[in-house]
C-alpha positions in Angstrom: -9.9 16.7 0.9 -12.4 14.1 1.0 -15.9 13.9 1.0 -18.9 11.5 1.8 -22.2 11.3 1.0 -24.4 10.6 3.9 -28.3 10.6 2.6 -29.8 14.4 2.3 -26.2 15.5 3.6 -22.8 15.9 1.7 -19.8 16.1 3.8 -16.4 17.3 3.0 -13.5 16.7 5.1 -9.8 18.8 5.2 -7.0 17.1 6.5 -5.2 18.6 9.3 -1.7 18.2 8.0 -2.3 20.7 5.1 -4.5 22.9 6.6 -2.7 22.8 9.7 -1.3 26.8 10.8 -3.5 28.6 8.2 -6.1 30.6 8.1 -9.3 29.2 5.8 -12.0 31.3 4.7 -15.3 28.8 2.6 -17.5 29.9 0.1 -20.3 28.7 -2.1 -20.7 28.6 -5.6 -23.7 28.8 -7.9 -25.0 27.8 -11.0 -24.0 30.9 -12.6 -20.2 30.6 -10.9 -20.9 33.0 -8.6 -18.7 32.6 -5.1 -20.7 33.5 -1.8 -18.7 34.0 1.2 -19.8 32.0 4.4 -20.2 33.6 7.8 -22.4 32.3 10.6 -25.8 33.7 9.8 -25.4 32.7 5.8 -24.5 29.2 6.9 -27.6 28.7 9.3 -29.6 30.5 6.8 -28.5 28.5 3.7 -28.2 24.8 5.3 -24.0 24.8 5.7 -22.3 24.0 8.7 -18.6 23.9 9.2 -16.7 21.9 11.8 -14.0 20.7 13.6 -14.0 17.3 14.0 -11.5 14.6 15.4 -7.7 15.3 15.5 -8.6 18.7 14.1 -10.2 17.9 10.7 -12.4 20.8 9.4 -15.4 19.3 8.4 -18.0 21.1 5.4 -21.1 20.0 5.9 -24.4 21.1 3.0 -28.0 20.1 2.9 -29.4 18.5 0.1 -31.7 21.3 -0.1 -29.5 24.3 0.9 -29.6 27.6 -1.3 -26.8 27.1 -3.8 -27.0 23.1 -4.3 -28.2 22.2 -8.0 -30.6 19.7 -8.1 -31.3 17.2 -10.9 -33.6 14.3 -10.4 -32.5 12.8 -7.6 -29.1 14.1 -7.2 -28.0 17.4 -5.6 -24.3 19.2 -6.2 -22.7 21.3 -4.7 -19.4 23.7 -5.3 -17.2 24.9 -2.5 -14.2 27.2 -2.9 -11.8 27.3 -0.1 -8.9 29.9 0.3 -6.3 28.7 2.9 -3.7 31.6 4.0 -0.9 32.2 6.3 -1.9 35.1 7.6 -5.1 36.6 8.5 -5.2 39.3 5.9 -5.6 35.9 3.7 -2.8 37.7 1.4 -1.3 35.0 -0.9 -4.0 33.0 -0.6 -3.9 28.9 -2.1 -7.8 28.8 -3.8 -9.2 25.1 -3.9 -12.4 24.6 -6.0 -14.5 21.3 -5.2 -17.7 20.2 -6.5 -19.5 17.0 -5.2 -22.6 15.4 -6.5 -24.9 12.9 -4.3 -27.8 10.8 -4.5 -30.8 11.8 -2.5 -34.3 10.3 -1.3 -36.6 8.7 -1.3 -38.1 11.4 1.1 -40.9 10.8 3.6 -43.7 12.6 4.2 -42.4 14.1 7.4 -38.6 15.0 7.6 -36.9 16.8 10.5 -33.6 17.6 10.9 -31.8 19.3 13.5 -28.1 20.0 12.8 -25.4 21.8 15.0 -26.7 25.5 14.0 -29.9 24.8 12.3 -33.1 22.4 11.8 -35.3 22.0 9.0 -38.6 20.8 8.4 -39.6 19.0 4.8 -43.2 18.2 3.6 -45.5 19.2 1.7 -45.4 20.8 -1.9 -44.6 24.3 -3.8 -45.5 27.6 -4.5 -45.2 28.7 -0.9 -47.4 32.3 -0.9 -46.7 32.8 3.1 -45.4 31.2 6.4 -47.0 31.8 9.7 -45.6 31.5 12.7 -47.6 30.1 15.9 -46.5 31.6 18.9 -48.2 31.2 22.6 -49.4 35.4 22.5 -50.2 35.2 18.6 -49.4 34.5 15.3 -47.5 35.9 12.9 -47.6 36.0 9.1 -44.5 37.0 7.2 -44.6 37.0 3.3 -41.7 34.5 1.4 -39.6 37.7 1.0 -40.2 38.7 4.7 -38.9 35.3 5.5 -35.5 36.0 3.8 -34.8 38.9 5.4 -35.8 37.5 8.7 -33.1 35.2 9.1 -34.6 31.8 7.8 -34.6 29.7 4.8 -37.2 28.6 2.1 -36.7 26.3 -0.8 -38.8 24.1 -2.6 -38.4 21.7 -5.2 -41.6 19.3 -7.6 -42.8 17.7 -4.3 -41.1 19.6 -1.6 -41.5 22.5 0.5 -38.6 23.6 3.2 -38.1 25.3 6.1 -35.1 25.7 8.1 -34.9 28.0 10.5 -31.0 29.1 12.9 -31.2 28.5 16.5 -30.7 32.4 16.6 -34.3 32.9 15.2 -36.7 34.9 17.2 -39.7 32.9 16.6 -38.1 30.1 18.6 -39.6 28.7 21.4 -38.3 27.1 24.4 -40.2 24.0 25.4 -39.9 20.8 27.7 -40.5 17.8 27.8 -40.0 15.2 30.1 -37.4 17.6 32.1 -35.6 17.8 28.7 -35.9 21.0 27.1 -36.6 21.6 23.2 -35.7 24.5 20.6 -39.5 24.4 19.1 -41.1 26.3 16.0 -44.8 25.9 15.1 -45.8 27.2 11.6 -47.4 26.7 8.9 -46.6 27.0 5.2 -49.4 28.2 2.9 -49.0 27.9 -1.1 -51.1 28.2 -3.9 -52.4 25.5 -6.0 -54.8 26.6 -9.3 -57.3 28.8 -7.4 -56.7 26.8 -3.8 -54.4 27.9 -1.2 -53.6 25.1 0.5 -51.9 25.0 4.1 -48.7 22.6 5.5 -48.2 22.4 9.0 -44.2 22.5 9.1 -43.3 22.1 12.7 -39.6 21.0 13.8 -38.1 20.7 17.5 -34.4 20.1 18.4 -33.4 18.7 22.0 -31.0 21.6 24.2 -30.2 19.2 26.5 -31.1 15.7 27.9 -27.0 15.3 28.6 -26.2 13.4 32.3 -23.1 12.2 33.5 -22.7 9.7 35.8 -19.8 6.6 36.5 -17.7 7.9 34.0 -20.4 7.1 31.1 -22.3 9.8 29.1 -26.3 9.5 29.0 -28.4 11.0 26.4 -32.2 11.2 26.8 -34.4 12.6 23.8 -37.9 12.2 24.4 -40.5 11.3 21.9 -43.8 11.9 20.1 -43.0 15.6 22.0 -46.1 17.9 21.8 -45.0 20.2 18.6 -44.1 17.0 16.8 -47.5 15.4 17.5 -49.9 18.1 17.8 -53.4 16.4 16.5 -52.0 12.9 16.6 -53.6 10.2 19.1 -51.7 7.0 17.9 -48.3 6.0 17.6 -46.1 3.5 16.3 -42.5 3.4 16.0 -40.9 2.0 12.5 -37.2 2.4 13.2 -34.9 3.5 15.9 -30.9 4.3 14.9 -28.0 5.8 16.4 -24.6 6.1 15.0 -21.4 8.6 15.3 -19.9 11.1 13.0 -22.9 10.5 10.9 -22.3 7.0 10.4 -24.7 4.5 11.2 -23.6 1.9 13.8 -24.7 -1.9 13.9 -25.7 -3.3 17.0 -22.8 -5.4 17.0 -20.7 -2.3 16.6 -22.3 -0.6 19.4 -21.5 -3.9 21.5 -17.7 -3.7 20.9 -17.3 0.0 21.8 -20.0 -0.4 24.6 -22.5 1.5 23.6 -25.8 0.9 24.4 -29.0 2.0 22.5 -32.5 1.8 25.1 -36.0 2.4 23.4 -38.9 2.9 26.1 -42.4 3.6 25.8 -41.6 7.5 26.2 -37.9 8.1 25.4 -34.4 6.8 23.3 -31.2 6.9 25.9 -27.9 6.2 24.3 -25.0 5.6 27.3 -21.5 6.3 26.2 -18.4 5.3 28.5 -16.5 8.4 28.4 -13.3 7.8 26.1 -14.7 5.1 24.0 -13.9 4.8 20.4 -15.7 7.4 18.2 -15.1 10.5 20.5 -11.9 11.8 21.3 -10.0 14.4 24.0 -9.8 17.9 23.3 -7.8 20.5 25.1 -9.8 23.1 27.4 -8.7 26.0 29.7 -11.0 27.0 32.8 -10.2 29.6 34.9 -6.5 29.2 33.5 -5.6 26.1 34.3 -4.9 23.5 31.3 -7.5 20.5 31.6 -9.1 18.1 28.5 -13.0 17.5 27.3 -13.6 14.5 25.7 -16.1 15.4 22.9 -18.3 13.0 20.3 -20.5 14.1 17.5 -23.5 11.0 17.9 -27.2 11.0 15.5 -30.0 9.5 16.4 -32.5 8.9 13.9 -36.1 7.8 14.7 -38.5 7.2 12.8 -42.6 6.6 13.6 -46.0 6.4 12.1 -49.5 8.6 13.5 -52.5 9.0 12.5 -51.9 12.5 11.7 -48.7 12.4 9.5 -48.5 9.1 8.5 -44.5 8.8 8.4 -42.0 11.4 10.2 -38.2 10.8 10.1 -36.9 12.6 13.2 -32.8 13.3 12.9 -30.9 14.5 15.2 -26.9 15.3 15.1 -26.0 15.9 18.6 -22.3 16.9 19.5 -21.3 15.8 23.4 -18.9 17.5 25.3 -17.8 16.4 28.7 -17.5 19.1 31.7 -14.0 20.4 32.1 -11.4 18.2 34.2 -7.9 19.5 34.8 -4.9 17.6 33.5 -1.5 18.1 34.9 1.9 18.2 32.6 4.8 16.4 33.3 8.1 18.2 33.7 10.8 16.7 33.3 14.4 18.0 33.9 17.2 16.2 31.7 19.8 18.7 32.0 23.2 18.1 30.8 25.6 18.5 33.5 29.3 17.7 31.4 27.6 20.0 28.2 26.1 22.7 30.5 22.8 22.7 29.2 19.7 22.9 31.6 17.1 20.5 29.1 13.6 20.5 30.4 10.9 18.5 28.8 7.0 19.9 28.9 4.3 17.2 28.2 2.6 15.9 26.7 0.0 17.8 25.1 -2.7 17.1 22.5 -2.3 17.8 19.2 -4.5 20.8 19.3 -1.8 23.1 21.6 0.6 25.3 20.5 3.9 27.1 21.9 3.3 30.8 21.4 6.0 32.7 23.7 8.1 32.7 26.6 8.6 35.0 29.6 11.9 35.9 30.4 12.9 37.9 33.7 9.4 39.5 32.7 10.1 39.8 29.2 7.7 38.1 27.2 9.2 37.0 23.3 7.8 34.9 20.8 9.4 31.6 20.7 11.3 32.4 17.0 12.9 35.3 19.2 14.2 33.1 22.3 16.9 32.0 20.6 18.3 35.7 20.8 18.0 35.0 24.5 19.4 31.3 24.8 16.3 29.4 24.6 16.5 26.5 21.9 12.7 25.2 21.6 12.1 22.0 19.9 8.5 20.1 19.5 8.8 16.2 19.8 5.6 14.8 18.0 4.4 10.8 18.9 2.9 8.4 17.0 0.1 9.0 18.3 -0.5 12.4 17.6 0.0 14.3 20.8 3.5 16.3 21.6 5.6 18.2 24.1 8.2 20.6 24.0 11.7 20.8 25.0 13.4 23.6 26.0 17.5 24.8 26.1 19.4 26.4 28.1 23.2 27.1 28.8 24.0 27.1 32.3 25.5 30.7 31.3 22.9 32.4 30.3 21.8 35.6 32.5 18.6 34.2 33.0 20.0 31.2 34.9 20.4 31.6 38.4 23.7 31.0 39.9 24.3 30.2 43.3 26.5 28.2 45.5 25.1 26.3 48.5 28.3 26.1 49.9 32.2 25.2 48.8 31.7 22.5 46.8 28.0 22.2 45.6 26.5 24.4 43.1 22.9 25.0 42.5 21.7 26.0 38.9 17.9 27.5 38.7 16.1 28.0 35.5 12.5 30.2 35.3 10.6 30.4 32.7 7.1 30.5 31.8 5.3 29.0 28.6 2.5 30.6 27.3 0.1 28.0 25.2 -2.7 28.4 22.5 -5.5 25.8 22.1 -6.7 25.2 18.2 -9.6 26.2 17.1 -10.7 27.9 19.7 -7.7 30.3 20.8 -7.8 29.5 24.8 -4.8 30.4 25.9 -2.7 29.0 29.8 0.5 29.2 31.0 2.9 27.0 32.2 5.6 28.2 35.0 8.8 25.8 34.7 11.2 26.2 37.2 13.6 23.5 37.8 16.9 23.5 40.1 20.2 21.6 39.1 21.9 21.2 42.3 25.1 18.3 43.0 27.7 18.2 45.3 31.1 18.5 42.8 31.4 14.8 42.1 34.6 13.3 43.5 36.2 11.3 40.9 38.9 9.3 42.3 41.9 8.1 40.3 40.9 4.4 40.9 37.5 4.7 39.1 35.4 5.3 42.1 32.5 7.9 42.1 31.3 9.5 44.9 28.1 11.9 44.4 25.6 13.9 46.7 22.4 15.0 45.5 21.1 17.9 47.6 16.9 17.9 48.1 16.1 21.8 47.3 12.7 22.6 45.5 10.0 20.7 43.2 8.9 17.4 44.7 7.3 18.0 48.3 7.2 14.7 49.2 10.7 13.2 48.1 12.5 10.9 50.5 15.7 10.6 50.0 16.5 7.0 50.6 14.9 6.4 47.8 16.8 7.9 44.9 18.4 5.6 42.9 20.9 5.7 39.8 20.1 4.4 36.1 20.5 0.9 37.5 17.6 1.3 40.4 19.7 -1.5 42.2 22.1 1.4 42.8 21.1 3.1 45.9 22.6 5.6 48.4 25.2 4.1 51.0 24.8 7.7 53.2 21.2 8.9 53.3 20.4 12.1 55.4 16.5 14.1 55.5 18.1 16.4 52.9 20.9 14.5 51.1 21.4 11.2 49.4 25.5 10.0 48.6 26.2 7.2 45.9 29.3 5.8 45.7 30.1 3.3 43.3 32.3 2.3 40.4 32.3 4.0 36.7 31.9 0.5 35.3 28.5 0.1 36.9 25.2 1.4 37.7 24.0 2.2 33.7 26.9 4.6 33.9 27.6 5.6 30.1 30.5 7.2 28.6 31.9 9.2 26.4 35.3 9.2 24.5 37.5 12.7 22.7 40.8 12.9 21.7 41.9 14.0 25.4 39.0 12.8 27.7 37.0 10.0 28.8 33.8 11.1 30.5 31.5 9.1 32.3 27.5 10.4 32.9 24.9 9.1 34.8 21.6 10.3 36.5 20.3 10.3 40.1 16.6 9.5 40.0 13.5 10.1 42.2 10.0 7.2 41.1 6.8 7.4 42.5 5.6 3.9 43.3 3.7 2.3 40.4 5.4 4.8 38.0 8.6 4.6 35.6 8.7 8.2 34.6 11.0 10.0 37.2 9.5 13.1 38.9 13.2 14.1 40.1 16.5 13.7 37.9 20.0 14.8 38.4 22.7 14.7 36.2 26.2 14.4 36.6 29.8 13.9 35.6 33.2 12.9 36.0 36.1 13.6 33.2 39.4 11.7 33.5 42.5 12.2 31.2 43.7 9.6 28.6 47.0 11.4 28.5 48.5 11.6 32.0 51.0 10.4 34.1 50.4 9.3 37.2 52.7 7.7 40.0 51.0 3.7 41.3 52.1 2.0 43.9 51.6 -1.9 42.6 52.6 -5.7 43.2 53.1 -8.2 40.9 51.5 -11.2 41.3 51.2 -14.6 39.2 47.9 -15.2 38.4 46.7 -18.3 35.7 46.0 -17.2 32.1 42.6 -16.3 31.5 40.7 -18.9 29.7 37.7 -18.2 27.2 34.8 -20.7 26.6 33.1 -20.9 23.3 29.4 -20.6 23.3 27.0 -19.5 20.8 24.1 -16.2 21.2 22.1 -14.1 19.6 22.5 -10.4 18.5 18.9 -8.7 17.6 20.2 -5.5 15.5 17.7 -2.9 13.1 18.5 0.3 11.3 15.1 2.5 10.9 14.9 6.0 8.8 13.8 8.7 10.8 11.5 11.8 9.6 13.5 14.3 12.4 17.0 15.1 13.5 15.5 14.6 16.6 15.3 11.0 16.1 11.7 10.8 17.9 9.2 9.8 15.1 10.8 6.4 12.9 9.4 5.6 9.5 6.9 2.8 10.1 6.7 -0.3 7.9 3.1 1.2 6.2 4.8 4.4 5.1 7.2 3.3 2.5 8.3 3.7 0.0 9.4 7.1 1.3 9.1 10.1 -0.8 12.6 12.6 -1.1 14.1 14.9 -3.3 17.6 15.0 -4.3 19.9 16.3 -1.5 17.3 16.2 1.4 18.4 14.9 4.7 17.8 11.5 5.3 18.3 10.4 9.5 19.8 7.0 10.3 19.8 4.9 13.3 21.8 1.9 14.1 21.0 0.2 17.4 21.8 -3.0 19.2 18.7 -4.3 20.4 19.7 -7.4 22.0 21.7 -8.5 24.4 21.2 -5.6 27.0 24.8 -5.7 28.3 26.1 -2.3 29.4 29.3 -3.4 28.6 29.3 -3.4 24.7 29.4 -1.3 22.3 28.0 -1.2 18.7 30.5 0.5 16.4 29.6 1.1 12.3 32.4 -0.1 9.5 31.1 0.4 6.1 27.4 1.7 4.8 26.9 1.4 1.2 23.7 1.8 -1.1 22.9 -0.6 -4.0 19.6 -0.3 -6.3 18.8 -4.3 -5.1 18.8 -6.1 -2.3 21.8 -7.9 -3.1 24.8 -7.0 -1.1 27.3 -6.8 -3.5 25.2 -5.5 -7.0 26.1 -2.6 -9.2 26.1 0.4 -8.8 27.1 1.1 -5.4 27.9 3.9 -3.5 29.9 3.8 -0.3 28.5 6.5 2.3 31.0 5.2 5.3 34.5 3.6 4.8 36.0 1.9 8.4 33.8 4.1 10.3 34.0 7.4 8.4 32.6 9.5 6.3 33.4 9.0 2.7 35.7 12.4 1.1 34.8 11.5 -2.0 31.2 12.6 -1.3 30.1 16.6 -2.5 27.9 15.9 0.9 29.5 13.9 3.4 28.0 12.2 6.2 27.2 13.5 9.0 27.3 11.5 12.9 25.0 12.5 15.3 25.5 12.2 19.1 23.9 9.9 21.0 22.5 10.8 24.4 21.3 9.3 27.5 17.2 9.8 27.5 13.7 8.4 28.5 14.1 6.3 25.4 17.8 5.3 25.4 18.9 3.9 28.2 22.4 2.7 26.8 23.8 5.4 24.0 26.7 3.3 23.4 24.2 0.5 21.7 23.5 3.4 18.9 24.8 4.8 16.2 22.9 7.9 14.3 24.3 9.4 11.1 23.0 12.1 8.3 23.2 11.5 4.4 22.0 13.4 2.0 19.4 11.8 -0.9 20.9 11.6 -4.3 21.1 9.5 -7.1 22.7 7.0 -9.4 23.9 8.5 -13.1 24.7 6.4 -15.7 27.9 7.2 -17.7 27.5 11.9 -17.5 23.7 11.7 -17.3 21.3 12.0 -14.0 18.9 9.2 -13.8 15.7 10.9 -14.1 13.4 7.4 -13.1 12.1 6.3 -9.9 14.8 4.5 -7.8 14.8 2.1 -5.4 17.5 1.9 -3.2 19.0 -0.6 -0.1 21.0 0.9 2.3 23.9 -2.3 3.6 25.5 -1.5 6.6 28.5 -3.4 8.4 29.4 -3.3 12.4 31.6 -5.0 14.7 30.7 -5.9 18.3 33.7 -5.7 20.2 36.0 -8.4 18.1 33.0 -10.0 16.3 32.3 -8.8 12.9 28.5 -9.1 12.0 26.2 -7.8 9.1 22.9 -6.6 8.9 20.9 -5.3 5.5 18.0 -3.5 6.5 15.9 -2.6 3.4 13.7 0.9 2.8 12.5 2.4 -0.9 13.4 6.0 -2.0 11.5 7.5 -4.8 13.2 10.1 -6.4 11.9 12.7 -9.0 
C-alpha cells in the first residue's frame, strides 16, 4: 500500500499484484477503535470513495472532514482496515490495519467539491441547529438528526460547517447550464451563536455531463459562475484556473508534452484530451457480447474566483472520462505441432484486466483447472507490458478433435472450442469461439533431402490467395499454385527449415505461412514434418570424381551471445536489468537461456559445455559448483539440471541458436554448516560454435535467506 496526501484528500493506493484474485472488503476506524464496515451509501454519506484506478489499483480515497477522521489543528487521520480473502465468504481472511495522517488548509471561505459519488460544500461556522433545503415547489427544513437519517452528511469543526450530500439524495436537482447539465443543491445551514441564530447559504453543484468526442480527442466543457453557485453575485473575477490527472496537478509544460490543452473563456473551462494520451489508460468492455476496450482517465479541474457575494470560492471537480465502446478483435493464432501431435492455438492479446474462466467442450462447459481431464493444457503468457493471452493444448487424439481425411493422402485435423472470459472489476463476461483446421498433404520426404509439401485452403481466412504463402524464409514460395492449393518444394537445408536430432531420428519442421500486407504476424500457419532415419541402409547409385581439396580462408567476426534468467518455464517474461538482485529460496526453480544472437546463419548451432557458479565474478574463484559437465547434467547434484526444448515460435525463429535449462537455487556450506548470509552468485557458462570454443560470463545476484 501506499498513500498520498493531496490537500483536503488522503489517498491510499493497493497494488494489483497482491490484491490481485481476492476478494477485499474496507472499513473505517474510530477514535475509540471501533471498525465500520463500508458499503455504498456509508461511503457517500461519510466522505469515502473507493476505486479502481490504472492497471487495476484499488484506490481509498477520505475527506479531510469525513465522519471517522481525527482532527488536530491542522492535520486530519484517518485508520482503514482492509480484509483481503480468497473466497467470497471472506473465510481466512489477511487483516491490514493503516493509519495516515495529513496536513490540511488553509480553507477558503467558499469550498466545493464534487467527487465520484459525492460533493460537499464548506463555509461558514458551528453549532448547526437545522438545514433547509431550497427546492423549485418549496422548502424543506430537516433537523441535524433528520439529516443523518436522510442520507447526507454534517460535520463541523472551530471555523467550519459541512455539507456533503450522495448523488442518490432526493433533494437533488437537475439543472443546466450552457447545454451542460448540473447535479444542484440549494440550502442553507442555520446554527446558533449566544442568543443569534445565524444562517449559511451552503450551495454545491457538480457537472453530469459536458463530455464530447470528436477527431479522436476528448472535450470537457464545465461552465462557470453557474446560477446555484452565484445566486446574489453581480461581479466576477477569476483568481486561478487548474487542471491535473489522478489528482495531480499538471504544469503547463506538462500538459504541452502529453497534448493537453487547458482553454479559459469568458463563460466556460474546456480541457481537450487526445484519446490514449499519457494519464488515461485502456480498459476492457463487453457490449452486446462482443469483447471491445474504453480508454478511461480520472482528470480535476480546480477553479477558483472572487464575487461580490462570497468573496473567494474554490470550485473542485474530480471528473472520471470514459470513452464510448469500440470493438477490438483478438488474434488467433494456430502453432500446432505437426511431428508432436499437438494442435497449439494462441488467443490474444488481452488486457490485464481479463480472465480465463472455462471452456466449452462438445457442449460441455468446465472450468479451466478441469480441462486438463479432457486434454486441454491452458497456459497464460504475460508481457512486459502488462497485457496477456492464452495458449491452449491439444493432442490430435483427443475425442474432441475432428478427424477427417480429405482424400488418400491429406489429412485434415479440426479443433472447436469456445473460451469463456471475465473482465475485472466489473464481471462482464464474452466468449471466444476458436476453431482452427490443420490440414497438409502427407509431406513427401525424399531420400535425397528434398521436400515436397501441399497446403490445402479449407476454413478461416476468406480472403487468402494462395500464391502468396510462403515458408519461414518468405523468399521460399510455391512452385505449383492452384485456387485451392499451394506446393513447396525445396531442400531440408533451406527455407528456415529447423531440426531436430534423437537417438534414431533426425526430423526437420518448418511452417507454411499466410501475411497480410503491412503485417508480420501470420493470419494462416501450417506446420509440418519430415523424419528420416540415422540408422538405415540404403542402396546409391554414385560416381567418383576428383575434385580439388577444399580450401578454408581465415577471416575474423563477431559472435553477440547473452544468458538471461527467466521468471516462467515458459520462457516469455526475462528478468530485466532493474529487477536484480533477484529474490529465491533454496531449491526454487531458476530458468536459463542461452542464445546466439549474432550472426543469423541458419546453419549453426549453439551447443553448452560446462556451467558453473562462483560467489565472484572471477571465473575460476572458490567455491564453485559445476551445474553442467561437457554438456550434461552434473550426477553429483541431489537436483540435477534439467534441459528444456526449444521450439520454433513468434519469438524464435532459429531454436537451434538456444539453449534453455532448469537448476534448482541452493547454497554454498562451508566445511558441514549451511551458509545462512545473503549470497551473491555468477553463473560462468562455456559453448562451442561448431569447432570454435568461446566463453561468455553473464552476471545476475541471488539473495538467499
Amino acid at each position: 500500500m501506499s498513500l498520498e496526501c493531496l490537500g483536503n484528500l488522503l489517498r491510499i493506493t493497493l497494488t494489483a499484484e497482491y490484491f490481485e484474485d481476492k476478494y477485499l472488503s474496507f472499513s473505517v476506524v474510530d477514535q475509540s477503535g471501533i471498525a465500520w464496515e463500508l458499503d455504498e451509501t456509508m461511503a457517500s454519506q461519510c466522505g469515502y470513495t473507493v476505486t479502481y484506478s490504472n492497471r487495476s489499483n484499488i484506490e481509498f480515497r477520505a475527506s479531510a472532514l469525513s465522519c471517522h477522521s481525527h482532527l488536530e489543528k491542522d492535520v486530519f487521520t484517518v485508520t482503514i482496515e482492509i480484509k483481503a480473502s480468497r473466497t467470497p465468504d471472506m473465510k481466512n481472511a489477511a487483516t491490514h490495519l493503516k493509519s495516515a495522517s495529513c496536513r490540511y488548509g488553509p480553507w477558503s471561505p467558499r469550498e466545493l467539491v464534487c467527487e465520484s459519488n459525492y460533493m460537499e460544500a464548506k463555509t461558514g461556522e458551528a453549532s448547526i441547529w437545522q438545514v433547509v433545503f431550497h427546492q423549485p415547489e418549496e422548502k424543506k427544513a430537516l433537523l441535524v438528526s433528520n439529516v443523518w437519517s436522510a442520507g447526507y452528511g454534517l460535520n463541523t469543526t472551530d471555523t467550519r460547517v459541512l455539507l456533503r450530500i450522495p448523488y442518490t439524495a432526493a433533494q437533488i436537482q437537475l439543472v443546466k447550464d450552457q447545454g451542460v447539465t448540473f447535479y444542484a443543491v440549494r440550502s442553507s445551514v442555520f446554527y446558533k451563536q449566544g442568543w443569534m441564530i445565524l444562517m449559511v447559504d451552503t450551495a454545491v453543484a457538480c457537472p453530469v455531463d459536458g463530455v464530447d468526442y470528436a477527431n479522436e480527442t476528448i472535450i470537457w466543457t464545465v461552465p462557470k459562475y453557474i446560477q446555484p453557485l452565484s445566486a446574489g453575485a453581480t461581479s466576477f473575477k477569476d483568481v486561478l484556473v487548474e487542471a491535473g490527472v489522478d489528482l495531480h496537478k499538471l504544469s503547463a509544460k506538462e500538459m504541452a508534452s502529453r497534448k493537453y490543452e487547458l482553454l479559459n473563456d469568458l463563460n466556460a473551462i474546456t480541457m481537450k484530451i487526445p484519446i490514449g494520451a499519457e494519464g488515461g489508460y485502456y480498459k476492457t468492455s463487453v457490449s452486446n457480447g462482443q469483447h471491445g476496450t474504453k480508454y478511461t482517465i480520472n482528470l480535476f479541474l480546480e477553479h477558483q474566483w472572487e464575487d461580490n457575494k462570497w468573496g473567494l470560492t474554490k470550485h473542485t471537480i474530480i471528473k472520471e472520462i470514459e470513452t464510448p465502446f469500440e470493438q477490438a478483435e483478438l488474434a488467433i493464432t494456430n502453432n500446432s505441432n505437426l511431428s508432436a501431435r499437438i494442435m497449439n492455438v494462441t488467443v490474444g492479446t488481452f488486457l490485464p484486466d481479463v480472465e480465463l474462466v472455462n471452456l466449452t467442450i462438445e457442449g460441455a462447459t468446465v472450468a479451466v483447472p478441469e480441462a486438463v481431464q479432457h486434454g486441454y493444457l491452458t497456459y497464460r503468457v504475460r508481457y512486459a507490458n502488462g497485457s496477456k493471452a492464452y495458449i491452449i493444448q491439444v493432442p490430435f487424439d483427443a475425442p474432441s478433435v475432428k478427424k477427417e481425411y480429405l482424400r488418400a493422402d491429406m489429412r485434415a485435423y479440426t479443433l472447436n472450442v469456445t473460451l469463456a472470459f471475465i473482465t475485472h472489476p466489473t464481471s462482464e463476461t464474452f466468449a471466444i469461439p476458436v476453431t482452427t483446421v490443420s490440414a497438409v498433404k502427407d509431406a513427401e520426404c525424399l531420400p535425397n533431402g528434398t521436400v515436397v509439401v501441399t497446403a490445402v485452403k479449407l476454413v478461416g481466412v476468406a480472403d487468402l490467395d494462395t500464391s502468396l504463402l510462403v515458408l519461414r524464409d518468405r523468399q521460399c514460395k510455391p512452385s505449383l499454385v492452384t485456387e485451392k492449393t499451394a506446393t513447396f518444394k525445396f531442400s531440408v537445408n533451406t527455407c528456415g527449415t529447423s531440426r531436430k536430432v534423437n537417438s534414431s531420428t533426425m526430423t526437420y519442421e518448418n511452417d507454411v505461412l499466410y501475411f497480410r500486407p503491412g503485417n508480420n504476424t501470420p493470419v494462416y500457419q501450417l506446420k509440418f514434418a519430415c523424419s528420416y532415419a540415422i540408422k538405415q541402409t540404403v542402396d546409391v547409385r554414385y560416381e567418383s570424381k576428383n575434385n580439388p581439396p577444399p580450401s578454408i580462408k581465415p577471416g575474423f567476426g563477431t559472435l553477440a551471445l547473452s544468458l538471461k534468467l527467466f521468471k516462467e518455464k515458459s520462457y516469455s517474461d526475462p528478468y530485466q536489468e532493474s529487477e536484480y538482485p533477484v529474490v529465491k529460496y533454496l531449491r526454487e526453480a531458476l530458468y536459463f537461456e542461452v542464445e546466439l544472437l549474432q550472426p543469423k546463419d541458419a546453419r549453426l548451432e549453439i551447443n553448452l559445455d560446462d556451467c558453473w557458479a562462483t560467489k565472484s565474478q572471477s571465473l575460476d574463484s572458490l567455491p564453485q559448483w559445476p551445474i553442467l559437465i561437457n554438456g550434461c547434467e552434473n550426477n553429483e547434484d541431489s537436483y540435477r539440471t534439467v534441459f528444456h526444448e526449444v521450439n520454433y515460435s513468434l519469438r524464435v525463429k532459429l531454436p537451434q541458436h538456444l539453449k534453455r535449462f532448469e537448476v534448482r537455487m541452493f547454497t554454498f556450506v562451508q566445511g558441514t554448516t549451511l551458509s545462512q548470509e545473503q549470497e551473491e552468485k555468477f553463473l560462468v557458462s562455456s559453448l562451442h560454435l561448431n569447432s570454435d570454443v568461446k566463453t561468455v560470463q553473464i552476471r545476475y545476484s541471488i539473495f538467499l535467506f
